[in-house]
C-alpha positions as CSV (number, residue, x, y, z in Angstrom):
1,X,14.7,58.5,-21.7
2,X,14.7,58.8,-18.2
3,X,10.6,58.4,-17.7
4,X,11.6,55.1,-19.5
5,X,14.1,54.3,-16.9
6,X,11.8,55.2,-14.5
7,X,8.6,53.2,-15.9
8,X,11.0,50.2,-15.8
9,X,12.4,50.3,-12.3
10,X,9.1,51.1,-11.2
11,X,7.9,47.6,-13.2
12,X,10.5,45.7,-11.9
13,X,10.5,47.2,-8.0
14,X,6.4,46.1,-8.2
15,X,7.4,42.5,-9.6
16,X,10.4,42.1,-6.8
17,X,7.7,43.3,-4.1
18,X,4.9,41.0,-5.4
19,X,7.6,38.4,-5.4
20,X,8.7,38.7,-1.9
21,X,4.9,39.0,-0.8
22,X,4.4,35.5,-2.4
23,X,7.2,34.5,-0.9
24,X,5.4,34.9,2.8
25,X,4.5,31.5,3.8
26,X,1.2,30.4,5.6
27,X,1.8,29.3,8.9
28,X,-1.0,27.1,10.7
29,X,-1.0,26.8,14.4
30,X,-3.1,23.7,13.8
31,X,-2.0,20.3,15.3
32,X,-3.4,17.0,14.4
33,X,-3.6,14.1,17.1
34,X,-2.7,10.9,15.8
35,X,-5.1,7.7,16.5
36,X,-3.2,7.3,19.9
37,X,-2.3,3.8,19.6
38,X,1.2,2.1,20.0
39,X,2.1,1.4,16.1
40,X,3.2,-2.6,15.4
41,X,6.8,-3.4,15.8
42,X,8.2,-7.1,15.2
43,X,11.5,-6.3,17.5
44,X,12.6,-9.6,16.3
45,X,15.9,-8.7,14.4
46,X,18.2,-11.4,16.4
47,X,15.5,-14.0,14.5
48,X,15.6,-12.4,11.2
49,X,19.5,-12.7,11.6
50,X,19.0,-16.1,12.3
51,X,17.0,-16.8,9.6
52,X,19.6,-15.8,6.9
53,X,22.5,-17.9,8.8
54,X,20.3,-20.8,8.4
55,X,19.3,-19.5,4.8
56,X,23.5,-19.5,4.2
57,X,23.5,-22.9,5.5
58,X,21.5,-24.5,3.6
59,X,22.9,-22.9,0.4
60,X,26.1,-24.2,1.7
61,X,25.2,-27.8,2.5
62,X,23.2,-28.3,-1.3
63,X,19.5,-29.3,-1.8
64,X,19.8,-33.1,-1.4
65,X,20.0,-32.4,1.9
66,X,17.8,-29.6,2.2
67,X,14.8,-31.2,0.7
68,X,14.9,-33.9,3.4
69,X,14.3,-30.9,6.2
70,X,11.6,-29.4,3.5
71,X,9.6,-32.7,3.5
72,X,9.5,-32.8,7.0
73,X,8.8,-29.1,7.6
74,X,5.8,-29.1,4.8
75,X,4.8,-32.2,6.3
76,X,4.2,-30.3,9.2
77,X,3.0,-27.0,8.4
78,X,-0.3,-29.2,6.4
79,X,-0.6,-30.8,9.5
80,X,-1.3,-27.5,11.4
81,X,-3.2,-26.3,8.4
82,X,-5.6,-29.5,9.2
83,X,-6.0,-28.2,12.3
84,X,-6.7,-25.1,11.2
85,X,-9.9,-26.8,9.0
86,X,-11.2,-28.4,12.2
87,X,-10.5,-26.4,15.0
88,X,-11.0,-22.8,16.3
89,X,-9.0,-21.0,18.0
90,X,-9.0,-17.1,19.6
91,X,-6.5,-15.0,18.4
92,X,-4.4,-15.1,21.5
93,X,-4.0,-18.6,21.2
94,X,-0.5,-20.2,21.2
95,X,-1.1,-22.1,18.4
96,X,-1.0,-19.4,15.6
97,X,2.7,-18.5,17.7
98,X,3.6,-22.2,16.2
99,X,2.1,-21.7,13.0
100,X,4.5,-18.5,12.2
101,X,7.7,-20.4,13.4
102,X,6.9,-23.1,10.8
103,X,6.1,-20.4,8.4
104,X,9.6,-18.7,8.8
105,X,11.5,-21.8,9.3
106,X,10.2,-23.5,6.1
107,X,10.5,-20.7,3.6
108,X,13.9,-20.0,4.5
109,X,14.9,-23.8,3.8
110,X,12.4,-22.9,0.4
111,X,14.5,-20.0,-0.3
112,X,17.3,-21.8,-0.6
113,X,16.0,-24.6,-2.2
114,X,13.2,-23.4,-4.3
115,X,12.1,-26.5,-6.2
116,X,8.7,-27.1,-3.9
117,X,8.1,-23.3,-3.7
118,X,4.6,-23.0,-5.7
119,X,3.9,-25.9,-3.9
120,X,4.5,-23.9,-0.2
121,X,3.4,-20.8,-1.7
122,X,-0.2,-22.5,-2.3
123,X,-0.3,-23.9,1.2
124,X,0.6,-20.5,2.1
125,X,-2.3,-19.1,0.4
126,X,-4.8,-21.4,2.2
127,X,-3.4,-20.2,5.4
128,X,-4.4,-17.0,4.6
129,X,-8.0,-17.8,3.8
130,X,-8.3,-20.4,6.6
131,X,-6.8,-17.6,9.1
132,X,-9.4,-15.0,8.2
133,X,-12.4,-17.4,8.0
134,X,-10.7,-17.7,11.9
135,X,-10.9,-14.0,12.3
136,X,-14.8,-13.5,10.8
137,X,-16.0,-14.0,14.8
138,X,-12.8,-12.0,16.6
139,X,-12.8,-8.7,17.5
140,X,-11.5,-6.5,14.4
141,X,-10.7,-3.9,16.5
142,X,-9.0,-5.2,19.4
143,X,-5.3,-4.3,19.6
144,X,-4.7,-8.5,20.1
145,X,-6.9,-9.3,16.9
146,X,-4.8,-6.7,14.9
147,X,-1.6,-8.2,15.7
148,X,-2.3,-11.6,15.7
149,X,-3.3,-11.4,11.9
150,X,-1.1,-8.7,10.9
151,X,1.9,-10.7,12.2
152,X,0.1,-14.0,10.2
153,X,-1.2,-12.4,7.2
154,X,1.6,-10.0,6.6
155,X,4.1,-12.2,7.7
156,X,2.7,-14.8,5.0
157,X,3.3,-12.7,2.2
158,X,6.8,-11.3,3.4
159,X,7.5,-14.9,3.3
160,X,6.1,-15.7,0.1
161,X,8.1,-12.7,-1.4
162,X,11.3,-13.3,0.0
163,X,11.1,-16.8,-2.0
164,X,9.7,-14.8,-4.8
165,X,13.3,-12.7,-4.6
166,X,15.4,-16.0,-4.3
167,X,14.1,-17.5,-7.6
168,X,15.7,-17.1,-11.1
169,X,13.4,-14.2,-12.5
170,X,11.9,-15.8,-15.3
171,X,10.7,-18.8,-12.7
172,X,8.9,-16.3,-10.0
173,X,5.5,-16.6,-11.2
174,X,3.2,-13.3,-11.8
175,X,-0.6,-14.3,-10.5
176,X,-1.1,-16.4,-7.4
177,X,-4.6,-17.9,-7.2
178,X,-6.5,-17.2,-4.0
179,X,-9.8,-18.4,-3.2
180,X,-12.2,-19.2,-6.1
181,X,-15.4,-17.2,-4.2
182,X,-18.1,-17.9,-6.1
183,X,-20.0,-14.7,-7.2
184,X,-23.1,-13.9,-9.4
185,X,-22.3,-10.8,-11.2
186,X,-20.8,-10.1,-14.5
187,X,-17.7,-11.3,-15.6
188,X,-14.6,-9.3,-17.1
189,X,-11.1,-10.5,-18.1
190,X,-8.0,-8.7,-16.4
191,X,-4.9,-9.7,-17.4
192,X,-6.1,-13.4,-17.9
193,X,-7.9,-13.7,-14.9
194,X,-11.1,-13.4,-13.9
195,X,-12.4,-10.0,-12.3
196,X,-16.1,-9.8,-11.3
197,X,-18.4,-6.7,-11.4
198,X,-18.0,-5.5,-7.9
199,X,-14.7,-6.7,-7.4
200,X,-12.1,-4.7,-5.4
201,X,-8.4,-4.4,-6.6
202,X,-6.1,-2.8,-4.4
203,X,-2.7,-2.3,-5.9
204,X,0.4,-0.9,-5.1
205,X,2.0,2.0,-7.4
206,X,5.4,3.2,-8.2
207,X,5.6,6.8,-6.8
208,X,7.3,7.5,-3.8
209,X,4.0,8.6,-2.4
210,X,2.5,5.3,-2.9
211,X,5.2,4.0,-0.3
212,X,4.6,6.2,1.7
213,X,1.0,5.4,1.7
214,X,1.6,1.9,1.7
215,X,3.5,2.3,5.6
216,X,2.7,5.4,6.7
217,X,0.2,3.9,9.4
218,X,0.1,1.4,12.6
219,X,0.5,-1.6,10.5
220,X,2.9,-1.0,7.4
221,X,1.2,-2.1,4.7
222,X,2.0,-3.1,0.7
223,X,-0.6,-1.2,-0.7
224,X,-1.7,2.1,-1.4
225,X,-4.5,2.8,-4.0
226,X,-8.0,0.9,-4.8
227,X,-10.3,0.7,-7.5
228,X,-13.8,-0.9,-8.0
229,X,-14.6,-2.9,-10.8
230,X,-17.8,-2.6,-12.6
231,X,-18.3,-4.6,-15.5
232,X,-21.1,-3.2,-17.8
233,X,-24.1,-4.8,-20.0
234,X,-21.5,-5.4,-22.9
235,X,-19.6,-7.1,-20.7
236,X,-16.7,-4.0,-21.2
237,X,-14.6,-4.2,-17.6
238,X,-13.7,-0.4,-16.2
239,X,-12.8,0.9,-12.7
240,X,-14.4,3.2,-10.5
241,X,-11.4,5.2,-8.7
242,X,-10.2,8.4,-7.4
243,X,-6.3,10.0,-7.8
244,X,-4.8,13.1,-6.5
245,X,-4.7,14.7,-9.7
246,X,-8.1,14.4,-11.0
247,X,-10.5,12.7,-8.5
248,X,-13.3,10.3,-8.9
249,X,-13.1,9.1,-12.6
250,X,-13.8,5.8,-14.3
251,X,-11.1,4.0,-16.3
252,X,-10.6,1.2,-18.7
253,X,-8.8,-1.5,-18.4
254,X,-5.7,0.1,-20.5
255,X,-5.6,3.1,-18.7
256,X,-6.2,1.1,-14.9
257,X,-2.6,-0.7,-16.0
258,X,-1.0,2.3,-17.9
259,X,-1.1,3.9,-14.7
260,X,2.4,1.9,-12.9
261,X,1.6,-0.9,-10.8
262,X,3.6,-3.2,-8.6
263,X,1.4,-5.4,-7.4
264,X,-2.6,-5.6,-7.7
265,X,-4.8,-7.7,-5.4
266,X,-8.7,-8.5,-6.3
267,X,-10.9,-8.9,-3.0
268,X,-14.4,-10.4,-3.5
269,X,-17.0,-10.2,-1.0
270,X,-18.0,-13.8,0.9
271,X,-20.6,-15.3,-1.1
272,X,-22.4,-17.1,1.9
273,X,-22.4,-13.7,3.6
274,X,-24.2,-11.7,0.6
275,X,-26.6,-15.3,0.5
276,X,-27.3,-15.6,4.0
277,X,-26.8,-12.5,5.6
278,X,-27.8,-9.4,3.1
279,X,-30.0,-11.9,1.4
280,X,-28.6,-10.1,-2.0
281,X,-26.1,-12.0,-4.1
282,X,-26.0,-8.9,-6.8
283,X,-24.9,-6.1,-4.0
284,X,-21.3,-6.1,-5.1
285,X,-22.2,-5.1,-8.7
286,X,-25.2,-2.8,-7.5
287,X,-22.3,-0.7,-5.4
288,X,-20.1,-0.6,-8.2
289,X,-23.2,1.5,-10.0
290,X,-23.8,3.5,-7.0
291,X,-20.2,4.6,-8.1
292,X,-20.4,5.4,-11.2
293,X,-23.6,6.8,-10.8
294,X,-22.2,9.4,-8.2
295,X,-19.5,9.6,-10.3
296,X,-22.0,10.9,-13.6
297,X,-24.1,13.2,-11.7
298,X,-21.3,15.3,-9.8
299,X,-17.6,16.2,-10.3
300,X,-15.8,14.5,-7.1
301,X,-12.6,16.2,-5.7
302,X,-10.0,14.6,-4.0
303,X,-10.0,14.1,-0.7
304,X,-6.9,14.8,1.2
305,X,-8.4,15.0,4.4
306,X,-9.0,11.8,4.6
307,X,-12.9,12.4,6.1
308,X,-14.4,8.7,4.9
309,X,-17.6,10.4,7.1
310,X,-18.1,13.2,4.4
311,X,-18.6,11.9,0.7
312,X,-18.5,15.6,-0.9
313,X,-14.8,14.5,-1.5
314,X,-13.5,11.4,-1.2
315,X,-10.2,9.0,-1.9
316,X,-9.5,5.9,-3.1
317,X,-10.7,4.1,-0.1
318,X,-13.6,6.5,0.1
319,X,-15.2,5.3,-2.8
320,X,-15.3,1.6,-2.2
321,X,-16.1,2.4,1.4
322,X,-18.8,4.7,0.3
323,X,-20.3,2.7,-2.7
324,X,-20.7,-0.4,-0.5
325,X,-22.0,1.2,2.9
326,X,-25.2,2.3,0.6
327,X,-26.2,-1.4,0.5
328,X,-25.5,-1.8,4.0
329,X,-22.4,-3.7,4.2
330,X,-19.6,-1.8,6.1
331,X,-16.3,-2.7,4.8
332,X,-13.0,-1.9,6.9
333,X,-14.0,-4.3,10.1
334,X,-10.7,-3.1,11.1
335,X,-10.1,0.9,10.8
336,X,-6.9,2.2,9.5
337,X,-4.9,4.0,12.6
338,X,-2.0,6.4,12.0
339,X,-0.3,7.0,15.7
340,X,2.9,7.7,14.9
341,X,4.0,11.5,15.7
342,X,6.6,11.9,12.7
343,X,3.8,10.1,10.3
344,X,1.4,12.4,11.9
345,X,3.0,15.6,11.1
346,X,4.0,14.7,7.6
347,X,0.5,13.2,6.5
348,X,-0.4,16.7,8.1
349,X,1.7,18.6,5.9
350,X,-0.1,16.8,2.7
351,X,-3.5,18.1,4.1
352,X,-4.8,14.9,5.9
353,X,-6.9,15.9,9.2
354,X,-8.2,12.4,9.9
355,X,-6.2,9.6,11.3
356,X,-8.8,7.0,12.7
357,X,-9.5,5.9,8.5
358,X,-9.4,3.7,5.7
359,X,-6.6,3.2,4.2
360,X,-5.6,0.4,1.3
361,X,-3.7,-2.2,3.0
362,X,-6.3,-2.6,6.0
363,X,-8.7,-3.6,3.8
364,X,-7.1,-7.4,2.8
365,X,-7.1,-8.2,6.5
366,X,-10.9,-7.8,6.1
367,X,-12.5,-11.3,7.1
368,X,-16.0,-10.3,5.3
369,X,-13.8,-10.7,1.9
370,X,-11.8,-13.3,0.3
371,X,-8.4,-12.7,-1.8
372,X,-9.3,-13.9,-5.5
373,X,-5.8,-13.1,-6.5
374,X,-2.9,-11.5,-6.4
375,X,-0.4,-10.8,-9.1
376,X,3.0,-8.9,-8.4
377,X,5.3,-7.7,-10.9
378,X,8.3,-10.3,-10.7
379,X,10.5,-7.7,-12.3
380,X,9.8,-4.8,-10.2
381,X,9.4,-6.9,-6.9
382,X,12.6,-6.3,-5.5
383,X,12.2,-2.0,-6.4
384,X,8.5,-2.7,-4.5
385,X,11.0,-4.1,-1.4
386,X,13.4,-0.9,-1.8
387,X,10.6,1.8,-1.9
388,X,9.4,0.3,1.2
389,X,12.7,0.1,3.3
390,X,13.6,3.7,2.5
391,X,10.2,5.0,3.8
392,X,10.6,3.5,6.6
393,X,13.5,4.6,7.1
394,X,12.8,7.6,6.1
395,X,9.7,7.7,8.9
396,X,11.9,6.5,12.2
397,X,13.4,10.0,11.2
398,X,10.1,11.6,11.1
399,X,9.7,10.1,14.5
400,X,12.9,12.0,15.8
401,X,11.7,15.2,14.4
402,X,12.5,15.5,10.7
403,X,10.3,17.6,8.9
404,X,9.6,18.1,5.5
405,X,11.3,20.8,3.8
406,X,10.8,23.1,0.5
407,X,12.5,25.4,-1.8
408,X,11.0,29.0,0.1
409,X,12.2,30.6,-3.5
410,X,10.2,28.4,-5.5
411,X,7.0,29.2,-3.3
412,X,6.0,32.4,-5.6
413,X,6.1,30.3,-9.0
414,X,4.2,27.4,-6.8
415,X,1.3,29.7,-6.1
416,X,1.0,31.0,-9.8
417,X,1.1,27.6,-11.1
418,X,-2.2,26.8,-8.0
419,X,-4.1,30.1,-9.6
420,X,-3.4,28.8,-13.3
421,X,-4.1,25.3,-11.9
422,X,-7.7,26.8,-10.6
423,X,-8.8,28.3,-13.4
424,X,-8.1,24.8,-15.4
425,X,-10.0,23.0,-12.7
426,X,-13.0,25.4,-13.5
427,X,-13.4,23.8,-16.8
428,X,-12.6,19.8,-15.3
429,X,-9.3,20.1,-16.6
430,X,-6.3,19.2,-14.5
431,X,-3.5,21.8,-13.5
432,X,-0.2,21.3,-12.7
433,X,-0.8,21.5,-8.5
434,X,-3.7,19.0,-7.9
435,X,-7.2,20.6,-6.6
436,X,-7.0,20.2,-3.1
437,X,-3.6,20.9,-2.9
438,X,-2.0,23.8,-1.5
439,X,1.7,25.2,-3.1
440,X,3.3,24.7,0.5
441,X,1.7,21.1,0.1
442,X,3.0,20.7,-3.4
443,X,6.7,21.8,-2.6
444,X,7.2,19.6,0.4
445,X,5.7,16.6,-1.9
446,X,8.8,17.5,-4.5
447,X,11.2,17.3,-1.7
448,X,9.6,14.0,-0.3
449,X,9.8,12.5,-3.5
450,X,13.3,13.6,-4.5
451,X,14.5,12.2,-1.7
452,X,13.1,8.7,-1.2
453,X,13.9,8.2,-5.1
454,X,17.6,9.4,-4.3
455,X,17.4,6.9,-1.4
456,X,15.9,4.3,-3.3
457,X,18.5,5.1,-6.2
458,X,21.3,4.3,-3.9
459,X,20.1,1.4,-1.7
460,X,19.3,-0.4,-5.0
461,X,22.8,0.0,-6.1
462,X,24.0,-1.2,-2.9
463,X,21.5,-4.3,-3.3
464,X,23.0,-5.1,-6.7
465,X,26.4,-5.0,-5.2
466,X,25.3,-7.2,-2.1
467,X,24.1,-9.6,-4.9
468,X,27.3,-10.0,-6.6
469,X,29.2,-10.8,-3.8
470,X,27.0,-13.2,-1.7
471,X,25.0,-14.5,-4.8
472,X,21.5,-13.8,-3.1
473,X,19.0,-10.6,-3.2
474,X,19.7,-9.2,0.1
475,X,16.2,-10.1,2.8
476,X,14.2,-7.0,3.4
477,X,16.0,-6.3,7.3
478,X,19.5,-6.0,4.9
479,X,17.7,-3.5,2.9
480,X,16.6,-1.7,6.2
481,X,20.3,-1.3,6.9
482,X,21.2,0.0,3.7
483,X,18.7,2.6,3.7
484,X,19.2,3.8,7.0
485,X,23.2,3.6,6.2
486,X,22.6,5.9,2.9
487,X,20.2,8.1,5.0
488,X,22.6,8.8,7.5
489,X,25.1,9.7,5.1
490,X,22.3,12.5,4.0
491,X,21.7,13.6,7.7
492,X,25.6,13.7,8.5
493,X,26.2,16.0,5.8
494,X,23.4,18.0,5.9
């Protein structure tokens, strides 16, 4: 009886000790520099507030007399757009400083009076092309460039959006047209529209990751995955794409939209550029095969380093950025910076090593392609606006030295479930810790994510309240302050 005793302390002495010596974490003495830019801030929050007293003005006063100030403003915003037809201008040029005035000072009178909004909301959309047929001769890379049409093309779509938020929900419409490029390669159907082979949809998803994706760079972004559409002899439309928890793979169309999706965006390459330029009208669809012909011949991790210079692995980006370098054309014409210390260090703790990239949201301010498209999911618009104000919230703390915590119990089971997650890797199967993916990685990640969704969980209740009394969905700086209210609620009691 007692060698039994014995033989069972002894088995459960060696699991406590090989417990505890999983339970020794991995420290790296490895810092990462950021891009070493100055990330974009609009410091303009005494105009935002002014924006929403007009807004509550013009709810007050009723649209009879709102409409009259509409007329005139749309009267002058196509005038500018005119001038944007005929003219040129350099993006430091005071003009484009008018142009955004008008932009905010019309769709807050539209927000309040939305019966001419798909009417601004299409001007708005030929802003956007006309300003990046502007930018095709500027300097991509030039800190002026990058906020001239950050502040127009981002700016554009805030404004859009916070008129999207302001209509009844079943009047905010789903697709927006864009620019009908012309393009000769094989046509597939998306959702009713139209999505040509070569085509690239970037898209924003419902994770907490993907917001912090989406903004965790210089230019806060609404977008954090791509895909490339390749539409094949039988005219069958699939995507060419690579996720965290599998890597490169090809999809259909059901299983591109079962994965959840906020928003998608189709990009098409210029037509006069492929003509005139690369002399090859079919390059978009003959990149599209050079992805899924690398993804046939090879099994593609993953790539959480974010090295876009080494194709062994590769992310999202990576694969469009890959697939259309091979026929010469270099996409990205601006490169995704990440700066920011706090952003630094917690892209760090994920495994990225690169921060001069290419990220999704940089690539729509890309003047060598046109926006097709864009459809947004009216329903989830205003969860879209949530995600995003917690993270960056969430970041300016990252900025004053939050880290990313983890469970130091739970780091034993983590690194059986990476061992059993190996093996399934070994036979293409996917385990429950990505490939790539250390169990440090994995444990921060569930923290991350608890977090923003408890954020999120309680900023949306706060802008349900905020509805019911003032009879609006709160403007994204409101949501900014109930974020950082509920976060500092966390920190204070932490």
């Amino acid at each position: 009886m007692k060698s039994i005793f014995k033989k069972v302390f002894y088995f459960l002495g060696s699991l406590c000790l090989i417990y505890l010596i999983l339970m020794i974490p991995i420290h790296s003495d490895e810092e990462f520099t950021g891009a070493g830019n100055d990330p974009f801030a609009w410091d303009k929050d005494d105009f935002w507030k002014e924006l929403e007293k007009s807004f509550n003005i013009y709810r007050g006063v009723g649209c009879d007399s709102v409409n009259v100030l509409i007329d005139f403003s749309i009267s002058e915003y196509k005038g500018m757009i005119g001038k944007l037809h005929h003219e040129h201008f350099t993006p430091d040029n005071n003009f484009f400083d008018s142009l955004e005035l008008v932009l905010f000072k019309t769709s807050t009178q539209i927000a309040a009076c939305n019966k001419r909004a798909m009417e601004f909301i299409d001007l708005n959309m030929q802003v956007r092309e006309l300003v990046k047929m502007q930018s095709i001769n500027w300097d991509m890379n030039s800190p002026i460039t990058r906020k001239r049409l950050y502040r127009l093309l981002y700016g554009n779509r805030a404004a859009i959006e916070e008129i999207i938020l302001q209509m009844p929900e079943d009047k905010r419409p789903d697709w927006i047209r864009g620019t009908n490029e012309p393009s000769d390669t094989k046509i597939g159907i998306l959702n009713n529209s139209l999505i040509r082979s070569g085509d690239i949809l970037v898209s924003r998803g419902g994770a907490p990751v993907s917001a912090l994706i989406s903004r965790g760079n210089d230019y806060p972004g609404n977008f954090s995955h791509v895909a490339l559409a390749l539409v094949d002899s039988n005219g069958n439309l699939n995507f060419i794409e690579s996720h965290i928890e599998s890597g490169v793979i090809t999809t259909n169309v059901n299983e591109y939209l079962n994965d959840r999706k906020f928003r998608i965006m189709i990009l098409r390459p210029r037509y006069e550029m492929l003509k005139n330029v690369f002399l090859n009208t079919k390059l978009p669809d003959e990149a599209a095969h050079t992805a899924l012909h690398e993804q046939s011949i090879r099994h593609i991790p993953y790539d959480f380093e974010m090295n876009f210079y080494e194709p062994t692995e590769m992310f999202c980006s990576e694969v469009v950025y890959f697939s259309y370098k091979k026929h010469s054309l270099e996409l990205w014409s601006g490169m995704t910076l990440i700066s920011s210390r706090g952003i630094v260090n917690w892209l760090g703790d994920f495994g990225v090593e690169h921060f001069t990239s290419v990220e999704p949201s940089d690539l729509e301010y890309d003047p060598q392609l046109s926006v097709v498209a864009e459809w947004r999911d009216p329903r989830e618009l205003q969860k879209d606006h949530v995600d995003n104000a917690v993270m960056d919230i969430m970041l300016e703390d990252a900025d004053n030295g939050e880290v990313l915590d983890y469970n130091i119990f739970l780091l034993p089971v983590a690194r059986m479930l990476k061992g059993y997650s190996w093996i399934l890797n070994q036979f293409e199967l996917k385990g429950p810790i990505p490939e790539g993916m250390s169990p440090i990685s994995a444990l921060k990640e569930q923290y991350f994510s608890s977090l923003h969704s408890k954020l999120a969980r309680e900023v949306m209740q706060m802008a349900n309240e905020f509805k019911f009394v003032n009879g609006y969905n709160p403007p994204y700086w409101d949501l900014l302050k109930m974020a950082r209210s509920s976060k500092n609620k966390i920190n204070s009691s932490n």
